[in-house]
C-alpha positions as CSV (number, residue, x, y, z in Angstrom):
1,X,-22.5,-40.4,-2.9
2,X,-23.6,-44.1,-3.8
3,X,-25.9,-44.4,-1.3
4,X,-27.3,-40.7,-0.9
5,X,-27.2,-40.2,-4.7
6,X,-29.2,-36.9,-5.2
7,X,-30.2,-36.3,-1.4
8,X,-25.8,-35.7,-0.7
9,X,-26.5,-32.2,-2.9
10,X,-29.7,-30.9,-0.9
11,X,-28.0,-32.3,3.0
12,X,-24.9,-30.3,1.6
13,X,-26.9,-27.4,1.3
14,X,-28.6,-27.3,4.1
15,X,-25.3,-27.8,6.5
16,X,-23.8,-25.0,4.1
17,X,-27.0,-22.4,5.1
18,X,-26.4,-23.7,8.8
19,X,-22.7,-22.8,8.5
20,X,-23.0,-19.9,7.1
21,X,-25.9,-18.4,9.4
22,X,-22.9,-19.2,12.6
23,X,-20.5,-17.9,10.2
24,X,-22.7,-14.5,9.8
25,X,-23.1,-14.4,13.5
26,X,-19.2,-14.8,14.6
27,X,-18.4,-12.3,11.2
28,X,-19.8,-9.5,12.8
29,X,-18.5,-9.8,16.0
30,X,-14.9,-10.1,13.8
31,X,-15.8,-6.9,12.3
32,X,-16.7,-5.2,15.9
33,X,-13.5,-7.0,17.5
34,X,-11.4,-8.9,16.1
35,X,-8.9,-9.6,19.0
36,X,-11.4,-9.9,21.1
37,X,-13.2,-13.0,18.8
38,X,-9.6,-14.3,18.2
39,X,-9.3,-14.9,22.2
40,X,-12.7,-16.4,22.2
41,X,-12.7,-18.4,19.3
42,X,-8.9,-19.5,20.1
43,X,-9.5,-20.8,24.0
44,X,-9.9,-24.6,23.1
45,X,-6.7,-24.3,21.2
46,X,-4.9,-22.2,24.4
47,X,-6.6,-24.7,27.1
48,X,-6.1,-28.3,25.4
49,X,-2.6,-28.8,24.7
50,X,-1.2,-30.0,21.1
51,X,-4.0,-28.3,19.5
52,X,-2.1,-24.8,19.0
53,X,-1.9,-24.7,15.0
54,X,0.2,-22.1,13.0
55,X,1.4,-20.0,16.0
56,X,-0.7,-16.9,17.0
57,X,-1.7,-15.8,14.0
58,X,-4.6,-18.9,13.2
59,X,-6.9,-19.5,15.2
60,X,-10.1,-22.6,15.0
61,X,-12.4,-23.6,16.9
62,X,-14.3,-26.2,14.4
63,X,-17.0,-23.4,13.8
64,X,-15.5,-21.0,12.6
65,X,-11.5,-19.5,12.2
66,X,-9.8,-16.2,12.4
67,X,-6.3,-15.3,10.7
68,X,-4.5,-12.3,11.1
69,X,-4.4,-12.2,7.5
70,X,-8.0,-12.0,6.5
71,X,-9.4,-9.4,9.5
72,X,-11.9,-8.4,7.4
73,X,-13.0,-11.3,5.8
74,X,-15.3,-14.3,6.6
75,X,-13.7,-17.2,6.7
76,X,-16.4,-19.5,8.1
77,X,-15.8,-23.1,8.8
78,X,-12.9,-23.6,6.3
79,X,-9.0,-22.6,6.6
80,X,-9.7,-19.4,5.0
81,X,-12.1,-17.2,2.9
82,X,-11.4,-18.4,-0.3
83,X,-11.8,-22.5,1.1
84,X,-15.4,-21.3,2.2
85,X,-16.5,-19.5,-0.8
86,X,-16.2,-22.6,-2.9
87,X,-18.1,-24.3,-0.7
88,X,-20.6,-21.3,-0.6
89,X,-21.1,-20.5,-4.1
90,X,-21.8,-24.9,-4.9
91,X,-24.5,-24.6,-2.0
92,X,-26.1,-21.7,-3.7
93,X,-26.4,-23.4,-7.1
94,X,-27.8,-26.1,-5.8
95,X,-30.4,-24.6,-3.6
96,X,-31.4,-22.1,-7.1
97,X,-31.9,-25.8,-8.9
98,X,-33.6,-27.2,-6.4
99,X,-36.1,-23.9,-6.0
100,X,-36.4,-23.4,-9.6
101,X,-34.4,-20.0,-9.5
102,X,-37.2,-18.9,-7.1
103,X,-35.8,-16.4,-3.8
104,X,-35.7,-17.8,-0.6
105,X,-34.3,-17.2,2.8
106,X,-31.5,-20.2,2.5
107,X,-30.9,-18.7,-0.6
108,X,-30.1,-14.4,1.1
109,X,-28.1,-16.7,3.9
110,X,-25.9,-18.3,1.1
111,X,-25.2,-15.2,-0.5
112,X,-24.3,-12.5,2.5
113,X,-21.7,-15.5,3.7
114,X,-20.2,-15.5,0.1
115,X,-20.3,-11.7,-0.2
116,X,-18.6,-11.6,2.8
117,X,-15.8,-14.0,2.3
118,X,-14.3,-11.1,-0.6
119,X,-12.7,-13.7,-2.4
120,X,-12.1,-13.2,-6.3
121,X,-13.2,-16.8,-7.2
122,X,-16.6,-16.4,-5.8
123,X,-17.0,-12.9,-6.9
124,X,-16.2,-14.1,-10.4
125,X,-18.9,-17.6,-10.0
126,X,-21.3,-15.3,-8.6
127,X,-22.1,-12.6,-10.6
128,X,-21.4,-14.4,-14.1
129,X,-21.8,-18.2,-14.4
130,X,-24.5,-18.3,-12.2
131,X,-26.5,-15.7,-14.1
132,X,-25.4,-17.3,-17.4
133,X,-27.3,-20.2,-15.4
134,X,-30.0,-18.3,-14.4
135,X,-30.7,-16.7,-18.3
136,X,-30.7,-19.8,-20.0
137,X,-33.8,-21.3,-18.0
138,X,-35.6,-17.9,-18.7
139,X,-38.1,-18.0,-21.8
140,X,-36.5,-16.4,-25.0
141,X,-38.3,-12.8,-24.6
142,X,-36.5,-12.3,-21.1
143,X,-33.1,-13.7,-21.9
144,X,-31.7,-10.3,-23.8
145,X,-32.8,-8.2,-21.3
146,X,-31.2,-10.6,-18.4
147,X,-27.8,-11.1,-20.8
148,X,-27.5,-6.9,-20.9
149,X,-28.0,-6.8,-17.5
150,X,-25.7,-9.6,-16.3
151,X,-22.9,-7.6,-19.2
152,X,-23.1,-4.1,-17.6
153,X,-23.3,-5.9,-13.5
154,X,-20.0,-8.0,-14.8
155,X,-18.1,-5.0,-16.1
156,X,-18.8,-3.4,-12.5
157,X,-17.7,-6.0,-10.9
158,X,-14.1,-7.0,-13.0
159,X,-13.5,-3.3,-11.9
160,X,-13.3,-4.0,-8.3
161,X,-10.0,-4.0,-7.0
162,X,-10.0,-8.1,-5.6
163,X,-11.2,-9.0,-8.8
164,X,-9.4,-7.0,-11.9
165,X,-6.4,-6.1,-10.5
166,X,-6.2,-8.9,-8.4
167,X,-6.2,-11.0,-11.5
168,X,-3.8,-8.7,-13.7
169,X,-1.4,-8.4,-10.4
170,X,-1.1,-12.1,-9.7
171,X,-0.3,-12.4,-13.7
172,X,2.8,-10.1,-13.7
173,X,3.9,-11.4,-10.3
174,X,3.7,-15.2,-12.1
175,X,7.4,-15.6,-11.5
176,X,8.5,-13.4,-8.2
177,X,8.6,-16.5,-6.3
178,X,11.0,-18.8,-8.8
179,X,13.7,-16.7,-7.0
180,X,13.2,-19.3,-4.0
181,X,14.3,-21.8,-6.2
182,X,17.9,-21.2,-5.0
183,X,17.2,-18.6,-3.0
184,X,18.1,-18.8,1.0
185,X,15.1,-18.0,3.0
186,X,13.8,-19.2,7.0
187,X,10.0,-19.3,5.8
188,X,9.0,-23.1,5.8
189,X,6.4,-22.8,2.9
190,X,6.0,-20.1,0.1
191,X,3.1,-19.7,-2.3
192,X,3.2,-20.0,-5.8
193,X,0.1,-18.6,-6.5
194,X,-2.6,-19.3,-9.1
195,X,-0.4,-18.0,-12.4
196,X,3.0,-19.1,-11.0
197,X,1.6,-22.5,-9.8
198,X,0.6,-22.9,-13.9
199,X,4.0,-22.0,-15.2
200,X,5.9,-24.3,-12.9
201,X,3.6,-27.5,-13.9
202,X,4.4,-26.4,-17.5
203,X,7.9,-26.5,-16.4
204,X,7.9,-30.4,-14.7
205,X,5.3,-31.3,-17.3
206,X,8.2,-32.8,-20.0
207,X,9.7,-34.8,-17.3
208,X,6.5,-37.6,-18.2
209,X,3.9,-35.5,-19.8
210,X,1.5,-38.2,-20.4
211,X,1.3,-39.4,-17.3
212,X,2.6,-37.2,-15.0
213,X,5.4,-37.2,-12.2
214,X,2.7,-39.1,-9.8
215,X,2.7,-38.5,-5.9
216,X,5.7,-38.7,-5.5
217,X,7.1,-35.0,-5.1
218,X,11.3,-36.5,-5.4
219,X,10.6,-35.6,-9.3
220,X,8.8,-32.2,-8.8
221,X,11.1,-28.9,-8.9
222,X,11.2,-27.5,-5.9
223,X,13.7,-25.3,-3.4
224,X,16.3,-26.5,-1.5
225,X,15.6,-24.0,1.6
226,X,11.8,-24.2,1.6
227,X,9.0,-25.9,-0.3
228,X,6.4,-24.1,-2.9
229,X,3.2,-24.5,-2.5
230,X,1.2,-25.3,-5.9
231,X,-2.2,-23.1,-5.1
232,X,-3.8,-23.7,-8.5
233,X,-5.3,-27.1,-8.1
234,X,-5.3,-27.8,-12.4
235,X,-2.1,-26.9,-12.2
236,X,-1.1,-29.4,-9.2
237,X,-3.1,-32.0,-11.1
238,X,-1.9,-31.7,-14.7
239,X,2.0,-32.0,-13.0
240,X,1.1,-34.8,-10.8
241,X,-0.9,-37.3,-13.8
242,X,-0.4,-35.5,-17.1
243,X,-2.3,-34.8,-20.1
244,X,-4.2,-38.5,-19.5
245,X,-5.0,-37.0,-15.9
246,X,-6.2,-33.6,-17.0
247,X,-8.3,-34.9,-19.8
248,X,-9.8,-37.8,-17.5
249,X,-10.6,-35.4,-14.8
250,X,-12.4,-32.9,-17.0
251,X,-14.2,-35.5,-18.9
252,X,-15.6,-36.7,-15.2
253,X,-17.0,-33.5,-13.9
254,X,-18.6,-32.5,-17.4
255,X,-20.2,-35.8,-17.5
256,X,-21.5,-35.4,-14.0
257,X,-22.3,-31.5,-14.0
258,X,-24.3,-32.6,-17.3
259,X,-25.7,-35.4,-15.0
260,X,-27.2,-33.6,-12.5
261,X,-28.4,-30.7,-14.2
262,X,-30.3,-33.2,-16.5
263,X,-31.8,-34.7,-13.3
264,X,-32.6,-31.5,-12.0
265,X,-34.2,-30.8,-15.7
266,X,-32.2,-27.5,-15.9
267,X,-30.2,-26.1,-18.5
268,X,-27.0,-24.8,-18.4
269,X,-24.5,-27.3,-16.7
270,X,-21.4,-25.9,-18.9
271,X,-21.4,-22.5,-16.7
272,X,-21.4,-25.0,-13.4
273,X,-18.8,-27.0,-14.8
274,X,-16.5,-24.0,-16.2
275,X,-17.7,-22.4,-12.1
276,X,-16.1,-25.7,-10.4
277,X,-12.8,-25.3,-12.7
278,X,-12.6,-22.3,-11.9
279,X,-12.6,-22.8,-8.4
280,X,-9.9,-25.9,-9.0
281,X,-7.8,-23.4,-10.8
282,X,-7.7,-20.9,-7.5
283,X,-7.5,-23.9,-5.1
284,X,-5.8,-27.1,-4.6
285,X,-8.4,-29.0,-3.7
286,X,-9.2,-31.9,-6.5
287,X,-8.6,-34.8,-4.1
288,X,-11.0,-33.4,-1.0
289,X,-13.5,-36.0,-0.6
290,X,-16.7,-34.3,-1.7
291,X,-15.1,-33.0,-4.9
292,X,-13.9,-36.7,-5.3
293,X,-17.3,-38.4,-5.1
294,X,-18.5,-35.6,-7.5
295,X,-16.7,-36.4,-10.5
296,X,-17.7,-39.9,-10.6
297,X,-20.9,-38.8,-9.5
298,X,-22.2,-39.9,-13.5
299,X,-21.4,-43.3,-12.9
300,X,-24.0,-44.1,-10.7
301,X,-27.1,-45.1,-12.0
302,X,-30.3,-42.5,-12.4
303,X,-33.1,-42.7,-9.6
304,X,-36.0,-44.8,-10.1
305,X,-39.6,-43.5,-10.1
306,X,-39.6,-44.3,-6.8
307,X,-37.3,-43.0,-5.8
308,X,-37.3,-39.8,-7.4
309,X,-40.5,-39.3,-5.5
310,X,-39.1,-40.7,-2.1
311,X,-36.6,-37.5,-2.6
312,X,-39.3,-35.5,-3.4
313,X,-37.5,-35.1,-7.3
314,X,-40.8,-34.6,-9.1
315,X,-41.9,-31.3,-7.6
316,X,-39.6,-29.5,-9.9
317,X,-41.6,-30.6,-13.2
318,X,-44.6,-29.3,-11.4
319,X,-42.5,-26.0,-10.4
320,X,-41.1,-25.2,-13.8
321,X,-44.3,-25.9,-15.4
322,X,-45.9,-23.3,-13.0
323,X,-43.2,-20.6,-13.8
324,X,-43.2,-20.7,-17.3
325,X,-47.3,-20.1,-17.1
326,X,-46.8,-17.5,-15.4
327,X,-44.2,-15.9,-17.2
């Protein structure tokens, strides 16, 4: 991040349309065969030994990876649908800043890979923050009939069964998985899920609610028989560093979602920000590198004139200036 500064967001994008164009291409063939794709896709892993992962039910191959639990779903390069997605729907912001909200083919790429990932985060990103993006760069006359639009399309969507009563489901079901807790059970790892993740942070969070219990999971409540798995990231973090932690790290990525919107000179960076908390509060993922360098991406210091021309910055001026004419 300190040395690519503003370039890291448009190389992130393009490997992210790459991925997602191989990602397209091995998604169908899931969808014509999927056994047949798994014993493809899992040969390096049945040929090189110590590289079997996760039994038969996983299989990787660095390009893209199959589970038996997502047969319909695209799960790309990550460990599953929902790990691509958020990559997905960051690349897709980025290339509607960088393009001035214009279409493009990078752009159609991005989105049939998200689409086809079905994952309720992106879903959620997709069709409401980034329109909320997308209306508040439009001249004033447009905006209401955008907003309307974007109300009636959100409604439709929250309807869908991944996305609604996905949501309402995992609420009630907050606490199925406390029974664990003394519960005998073979499984090696159980899920707390997004909801039940939150309510078991707010249950370690007196133990040092400033700071947090730290790294060290000796202090955390967990099962004797098997070990539950934190999947809401915010969660995760405000048990692990507190109410210093939680207000530190959302302090960090507002400043630098408000950064490089500013740089971009685009409105809107609270609907990226609240998109990349969302996507914390679905996955643990805080600490993964490129998140990382993001939220102290505000601390390094703004481009140069030349540079900002050396990364071909200044085109946008000339772009939005364009638009707005011709609006």
């Amino acid at each position: 991040m300190l040395v690519l500064r503003e370039e890291l967001f448009s190389r992130f994008e393009k490997l992210l349309i790459l991925c997602a164009k191989i990602s397209l291409v091995f998604f169908a063939f899931q969808l014509i065969s999927y056994s047949g794709l798994k014993f493809l896709v899992g040969l390096p892993e049945n040929m090189i030994p110590g590289l079997d992962y996760r039994g038969d039910w996983y299989v990787n191959n660095l390009l893209f990876t199959l589970n038996d639990n997502a047969q319909f779903r695209n799960s790309g390069i990550a460990w599953e649908p929902k790990g691509f997605a958020n990559l997905l729907v960051i690349a897709i912001v980025i290339n509607l800043l960088r393009n001035r909200f214009s279409l493009n083919k990078g752009l159609y790429i991005l989105f049939l890979a998200a689409i086809s990932t079905f994952s309720t985060t992106v879903f959620i990103i997709l069709f409401s923050l980034i329109p909320a993006i997308f209306i508040v760069n439009f001249r004033n006359e447009y905006k209401g009939i955008f907003l309307a639009m974007s109300l009636i399309f959100g409604a439709l969507i929250f309807n869908l069964e991944l996305v609604g009563d996905k949501i309402f489901k995992e609420v009630e079901e907050r606490e199925a998985h406390f029974v664990y807790l003394e519960m005998e059970t073979d499984q090696k790892a159980i899920s707390l899920g997004r909801f039940g993740s939150m309510q078991m942070a707010l249950m370690d969070l007196p133990k040092n609610p400033i700071f947090g219990i730290g790294m060290q999971d000796k202090y955390r409540t967990d099962s004797e028989f098997t070990h539950l798995v934190y999947v809401n990231g915010i969660a995760d973090f405000l048990s692990r560093f507190g109410i210093v932690g939680i207000a530190f790290l959302l302090f960090c990525y507002y400043k630098s979602s408000k950064r490089y919107f500013e740089t971009m000179r685009v409105k809107g960076s609270i609907y990226f920000f609240l998109a990349m908390m969302i996507i914390f509060f679905a996955s643990a993922i805080i600490i993964n590198p490129m998140y990382f360098a993001f939220q102290f991406y505000f601390l390094i210091p703004a481009y140069n004139p030349i540079a900002r021309k050396r990364f071909n910055l200044n085109h946008i001026d000339q772009i939005k200036q364009t638009r707005n004419n011709a609006l």
